[in-house]
N, C-alpha and C positions, 0 to 999 in steps of 0.2 A: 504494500500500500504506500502510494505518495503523501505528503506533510496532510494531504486535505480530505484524508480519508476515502479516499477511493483507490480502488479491488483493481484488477488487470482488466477485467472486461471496462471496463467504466475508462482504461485508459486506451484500451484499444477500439473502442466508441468515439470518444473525441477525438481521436489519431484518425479516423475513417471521416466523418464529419469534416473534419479540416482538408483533409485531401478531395472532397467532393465539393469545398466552396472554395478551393485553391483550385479545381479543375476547369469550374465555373467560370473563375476571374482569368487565366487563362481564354478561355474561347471568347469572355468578350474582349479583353485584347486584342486576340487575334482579329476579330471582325475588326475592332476601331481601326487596326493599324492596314488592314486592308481595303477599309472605304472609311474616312473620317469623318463624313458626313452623316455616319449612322450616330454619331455621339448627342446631338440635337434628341432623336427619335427615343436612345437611353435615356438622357435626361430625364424625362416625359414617366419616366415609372420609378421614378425617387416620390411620385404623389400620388400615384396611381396602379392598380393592379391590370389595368389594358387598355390600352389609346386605337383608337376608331381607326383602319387602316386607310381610312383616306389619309391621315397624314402622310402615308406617303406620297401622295402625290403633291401636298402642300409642300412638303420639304424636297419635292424633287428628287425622289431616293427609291432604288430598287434595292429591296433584300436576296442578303445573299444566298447560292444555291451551292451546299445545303445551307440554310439558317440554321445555327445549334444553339442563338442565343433567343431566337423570338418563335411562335405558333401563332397561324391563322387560324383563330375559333369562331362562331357565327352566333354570339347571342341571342336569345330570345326574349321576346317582348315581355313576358311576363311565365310563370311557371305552365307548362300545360297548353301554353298555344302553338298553334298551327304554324306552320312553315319555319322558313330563315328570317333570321332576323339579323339584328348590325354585325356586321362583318368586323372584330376587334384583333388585335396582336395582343397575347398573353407570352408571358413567359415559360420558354421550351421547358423548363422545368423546378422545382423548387429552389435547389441554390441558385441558379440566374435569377430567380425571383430575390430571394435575397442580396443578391449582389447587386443588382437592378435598383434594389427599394433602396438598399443603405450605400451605394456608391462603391463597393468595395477596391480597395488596393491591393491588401494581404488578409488572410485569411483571419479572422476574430478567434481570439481565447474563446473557451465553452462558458464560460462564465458573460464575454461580450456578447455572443452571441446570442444566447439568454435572455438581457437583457434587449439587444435589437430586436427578437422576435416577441419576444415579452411575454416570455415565457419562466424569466428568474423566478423561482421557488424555495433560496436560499441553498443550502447544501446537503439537502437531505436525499436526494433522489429521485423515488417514485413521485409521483403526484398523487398530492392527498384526495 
């Protein structure tokens, strides 16, 4: 056990975690540094969980193929109705969502990251 009381799985949980939001920050790097003008489009989910894909055409921007940081999903009007509805970009997956919301550079302690999902529950573990 480390100074903070946590068991080997608990450390190899936030060893997994941190390499899945260090993967993350990666691939959108990789996109920024391959089209820069997708940085505008990122911004846009520091406030938001999915921006109307017309922006892309407002910011003049094709996504790239494959996209590993953004998903075209097609929300619905309300629960239970009929057809397609607004055509939005969500995030290809939970860490780019987090990396997306909170800006990320380098990957957050399990303790930061806690707090940015807001999920801290102090140090006890399971949730009550």
């Amino acid at each position: 056990m480390d100074r903070a009381g946590r068991g080997p799985v608990a450390l190899v949980a936030a060893a997994f975690v941190q390499d899945v939001i260090g993967h993350a920050i990666g691939v959108r790097d990789e996109a920024l540094a391959a089209a820069e003008g997708l940085a505008p489009l990122y911004a846009r989910f520091v406030a938001t969980d999915h921006v109307p894909s017309a922006v892309l055409a407002e910011l003049r921007l094709v996504r790239p193929a494959p996209d590993k940081v953004l998903r075209a999903v097609h929300l619905r009007a309300s629960p239970g109705a009929e057809g397609s509805g607004l055509r939005v970009l969500v995030a290809a997956d939970a860490a780019a969502a987090i990396v997306l919301r909170h800006g990320l550079a380098t990957p957050p302690s399990m303790a930061q990251l806690q707090a940015l999902v807001g999920g801290a529950r102090g140090s006890g573990g399971a949730p009550r």
